[in-house]
C-alpha positions as CSV (number, residue, x, y, z in Angstrom):
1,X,-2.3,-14.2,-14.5
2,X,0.2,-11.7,-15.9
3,X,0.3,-7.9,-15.4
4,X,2.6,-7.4,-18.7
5,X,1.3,-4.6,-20.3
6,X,-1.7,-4.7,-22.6
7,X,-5.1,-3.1,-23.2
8,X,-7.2,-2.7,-20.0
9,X,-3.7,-3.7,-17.4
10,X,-4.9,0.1,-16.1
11,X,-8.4,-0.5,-16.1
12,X,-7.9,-4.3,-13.9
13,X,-5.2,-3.1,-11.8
14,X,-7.9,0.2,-10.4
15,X,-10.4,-2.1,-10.0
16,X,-8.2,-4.7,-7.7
17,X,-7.0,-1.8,-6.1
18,X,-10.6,-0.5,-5.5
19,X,-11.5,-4.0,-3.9
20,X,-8.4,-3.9,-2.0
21,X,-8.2,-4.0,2.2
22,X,-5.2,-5.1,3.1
23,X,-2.0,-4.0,2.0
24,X,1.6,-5.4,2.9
25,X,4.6,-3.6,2.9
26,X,7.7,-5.4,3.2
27,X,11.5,-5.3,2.6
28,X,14.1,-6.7,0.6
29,X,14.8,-9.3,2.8
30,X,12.8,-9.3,6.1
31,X,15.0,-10.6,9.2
32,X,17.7,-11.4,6.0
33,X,15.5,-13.9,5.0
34,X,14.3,-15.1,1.5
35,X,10.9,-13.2,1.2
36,X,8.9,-15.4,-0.4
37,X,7.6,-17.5,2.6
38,X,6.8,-14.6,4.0
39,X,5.3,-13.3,1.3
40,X,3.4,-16.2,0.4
41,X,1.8,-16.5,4.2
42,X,0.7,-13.0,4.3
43,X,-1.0,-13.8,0.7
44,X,-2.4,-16.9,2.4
45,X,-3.8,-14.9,4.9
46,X,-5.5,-12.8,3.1
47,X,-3.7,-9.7,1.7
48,X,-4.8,-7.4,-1.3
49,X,-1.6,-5.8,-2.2
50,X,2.3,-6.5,-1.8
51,X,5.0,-3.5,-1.8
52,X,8.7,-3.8,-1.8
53,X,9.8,-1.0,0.8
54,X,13.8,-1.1,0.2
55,X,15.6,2.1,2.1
56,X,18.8,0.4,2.7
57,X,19.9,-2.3,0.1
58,X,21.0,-1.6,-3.7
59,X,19.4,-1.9,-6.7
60,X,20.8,-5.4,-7.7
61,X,19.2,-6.7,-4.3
62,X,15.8,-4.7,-5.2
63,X,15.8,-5.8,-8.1
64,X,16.2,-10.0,-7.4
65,X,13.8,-9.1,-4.5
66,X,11.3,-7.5,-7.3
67,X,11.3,-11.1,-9.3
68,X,9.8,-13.4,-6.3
69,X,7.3,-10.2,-5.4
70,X,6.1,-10.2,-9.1
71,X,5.8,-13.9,-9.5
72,X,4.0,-14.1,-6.3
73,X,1.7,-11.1,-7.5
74,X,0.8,-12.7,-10.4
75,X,0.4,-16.5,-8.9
76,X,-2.5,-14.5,-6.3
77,X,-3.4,-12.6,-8.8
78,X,-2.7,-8.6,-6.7
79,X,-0.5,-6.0,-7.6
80,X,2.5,-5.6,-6.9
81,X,3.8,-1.8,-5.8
82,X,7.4,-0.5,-5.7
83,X,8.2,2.3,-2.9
84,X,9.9,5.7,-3.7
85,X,11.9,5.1,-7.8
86,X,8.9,5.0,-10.7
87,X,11.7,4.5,-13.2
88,X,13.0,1.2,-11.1
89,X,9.0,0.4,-10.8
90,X,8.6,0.0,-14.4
91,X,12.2,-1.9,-14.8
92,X,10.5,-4.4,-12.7
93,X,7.6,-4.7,-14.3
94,X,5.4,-3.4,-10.8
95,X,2.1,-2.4,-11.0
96,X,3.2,0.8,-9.8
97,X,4.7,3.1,-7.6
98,X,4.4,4.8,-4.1
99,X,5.9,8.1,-3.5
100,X,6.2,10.3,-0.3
101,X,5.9,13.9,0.2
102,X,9.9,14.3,-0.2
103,X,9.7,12.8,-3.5
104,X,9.6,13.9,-6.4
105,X,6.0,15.5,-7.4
106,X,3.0,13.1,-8.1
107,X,3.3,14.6,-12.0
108,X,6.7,14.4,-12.7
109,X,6.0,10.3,-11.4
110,X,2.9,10.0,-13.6
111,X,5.2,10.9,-16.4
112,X,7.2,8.2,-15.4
113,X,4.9,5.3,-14.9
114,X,2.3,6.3,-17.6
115,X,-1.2,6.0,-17.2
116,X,-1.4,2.5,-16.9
117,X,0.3,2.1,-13.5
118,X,-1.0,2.8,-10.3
119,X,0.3,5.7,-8.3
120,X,0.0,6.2,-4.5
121,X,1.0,9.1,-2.3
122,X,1.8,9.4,1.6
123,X,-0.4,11.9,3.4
124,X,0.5,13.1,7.1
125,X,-1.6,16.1,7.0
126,X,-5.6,17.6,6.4
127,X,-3.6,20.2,4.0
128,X,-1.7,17.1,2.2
129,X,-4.9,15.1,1.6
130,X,-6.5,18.5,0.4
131,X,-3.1,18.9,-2.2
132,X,-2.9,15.2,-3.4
133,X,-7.3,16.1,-4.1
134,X,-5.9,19.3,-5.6
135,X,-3.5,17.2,-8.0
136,X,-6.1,14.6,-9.3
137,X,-8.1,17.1,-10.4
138,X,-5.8,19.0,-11.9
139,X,-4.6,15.9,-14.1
140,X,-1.8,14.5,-12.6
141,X,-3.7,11.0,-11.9
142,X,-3.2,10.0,-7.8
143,X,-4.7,6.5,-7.8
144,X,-4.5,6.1,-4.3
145,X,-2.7,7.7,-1.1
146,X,-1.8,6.6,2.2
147,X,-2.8,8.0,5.8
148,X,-0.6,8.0,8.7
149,X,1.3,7.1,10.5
150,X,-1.9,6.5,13.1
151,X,0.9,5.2,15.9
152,X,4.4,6.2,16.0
153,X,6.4,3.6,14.1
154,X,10.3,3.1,13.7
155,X,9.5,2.1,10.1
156,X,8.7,5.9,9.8
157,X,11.3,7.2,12.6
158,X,11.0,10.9,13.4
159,X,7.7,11.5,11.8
160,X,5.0,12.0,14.6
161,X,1.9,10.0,15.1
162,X,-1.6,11.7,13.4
163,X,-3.9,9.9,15.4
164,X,-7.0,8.3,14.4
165,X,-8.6,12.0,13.6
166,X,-6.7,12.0,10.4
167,X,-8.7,9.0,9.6
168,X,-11.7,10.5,10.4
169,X,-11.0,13.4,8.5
170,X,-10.2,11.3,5.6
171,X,-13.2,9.3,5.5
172,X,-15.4,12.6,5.4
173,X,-13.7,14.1,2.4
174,X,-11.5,11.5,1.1
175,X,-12.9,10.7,-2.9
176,X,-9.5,8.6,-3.3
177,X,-8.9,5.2,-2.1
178,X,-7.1,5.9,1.4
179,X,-5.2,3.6,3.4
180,X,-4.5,3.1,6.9
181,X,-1.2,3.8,7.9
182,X,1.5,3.3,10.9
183,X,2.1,0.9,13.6
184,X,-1.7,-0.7,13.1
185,X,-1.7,-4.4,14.1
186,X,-4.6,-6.9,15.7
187,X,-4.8,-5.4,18.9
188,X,-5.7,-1.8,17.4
189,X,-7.5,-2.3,14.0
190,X,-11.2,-2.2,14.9
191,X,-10.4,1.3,16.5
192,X,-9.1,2.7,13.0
193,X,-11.7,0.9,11.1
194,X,-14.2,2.4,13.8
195,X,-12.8,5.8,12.9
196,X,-13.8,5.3,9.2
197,X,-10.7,3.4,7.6
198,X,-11.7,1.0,4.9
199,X,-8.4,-0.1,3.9
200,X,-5.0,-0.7,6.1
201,X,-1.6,-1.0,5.6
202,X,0.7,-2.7,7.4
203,X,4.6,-4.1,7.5
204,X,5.6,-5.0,11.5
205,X,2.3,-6.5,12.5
206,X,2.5,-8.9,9.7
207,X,6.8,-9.3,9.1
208,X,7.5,-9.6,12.7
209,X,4.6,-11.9,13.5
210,X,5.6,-15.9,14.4
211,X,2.3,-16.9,12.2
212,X,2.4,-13.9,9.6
213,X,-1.0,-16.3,7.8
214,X,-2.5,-15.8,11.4
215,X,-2.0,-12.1,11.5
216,X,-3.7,-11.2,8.0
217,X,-6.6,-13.6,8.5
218,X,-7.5,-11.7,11.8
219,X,-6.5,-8.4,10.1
220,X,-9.2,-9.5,7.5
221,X,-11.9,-10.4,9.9
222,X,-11.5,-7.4,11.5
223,X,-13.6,-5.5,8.7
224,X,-15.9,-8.0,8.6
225,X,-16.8,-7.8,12.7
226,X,-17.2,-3.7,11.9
227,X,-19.5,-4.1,8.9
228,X,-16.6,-2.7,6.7
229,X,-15.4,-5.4,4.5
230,X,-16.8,-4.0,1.3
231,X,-17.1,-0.5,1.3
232,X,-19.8,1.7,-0.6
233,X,-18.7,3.0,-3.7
234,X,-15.4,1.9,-3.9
């Protein structure tokens, strides 16, 4: 189905993010390739959410990329998130838009987007998570934010690993949907979900994998093995 915008869009797009566990990010053209195989294995294999995570190409390339990522979105029925530019998220008709701590501020994005997109914000800190709390309350709608990096990561080069104890301080005082963030892949992702993680993120584990469908149908099963697969209260 659709995501144009009509009465409720907000209301659906929470709740699939709400149920979400899995959450791709992926570029332009990953390896220079067409995205949509990729894309459609990783949706195969199980995963919740799609984001176009462009630092390099222009906007004519972002925005060709953004027509196969919405078409997929709304063949698998997920949303479909644009990294960093909330006025380029609604040109392309995303869901929403993801925003770091160098961006500009979560309101001045909310602005943007409206109320009807979802917003996401990076967290790397206790004090961040404690702000982006800080903000929701005060108004300026955070829908979800991200966690990380748990592992160093080139796809986040210079920014120093957190560790899993940003996870567990999340899951303690976290009352926003948090994911999982930074160089998780099979090998690691019952240790984060052990640590209190009920949603991940990923872009290596999945882009760079020979069987992409593999890797987010053992993601997926992860949760399950840990009891974590549908967590309490959203």
């Amino acid at each position: 189905m659709s995501f144009e915008p009509s009465e409720g869009a907000g209301n659906l797009r929470r709740e699939r993010l709400r149920t979400a566990r899995l959450y791709f990010v992926c570029d332009a053209a990953p390896g220079g390739n067409d995205p949509e195989p990729l894309l459609r294995a990783a949706l195969d294999g199980g995963v919740d959410i799609i984001q176009l995570r462009e630092k390099e190409a222009g906007t004519r390339v972002i925005e060709r990329a953004a027509d196969t990522f919405r078409r997929l979105a709304d063949i698998y029925g997920v949303p479909f998130i644009l990294n960093d530019d909330p006025e380029l998220a609604i040109s392309v008709r995303a869901d929403g838009v993801h925003i770091g701590q160098d961006d500009m501020t979560v309101a001045e994005a909310r602005a943007i987007v409206g109320e009807d997109h979802l917003l996401g914000l990076s967290t790397h800190t206790q004090e961040q998570i404690a702000d982006a709390h800080r903000t929701a309350r005060e108004g300026a709608a955070i829908d979800h934010i991200s966690v990380g990096p748990i592992n160093e990561t080139p796809t986040k080069a210079g920014r120093p690993a957190v560790g899993l104890g940003l996870v567990e301080h999340a899951a303690r005082t976290s009352t926003l949907p948090f994911f999982a963030i930074g160089g998780i892949d099979t090998g690691n992702v019952v240790d984060v979900l052990k640590a209190g993680a009920r949603r991940i993120c990923v872009v290596r584990a999945i882009r760079d994998a020979a069987d992409p469908a593999g890797v987010a149908t053992e993601l997926r099963r992860a949760f399950a093995a840990v009891g974590s697969e549908v967590a309490p209260g959203g």
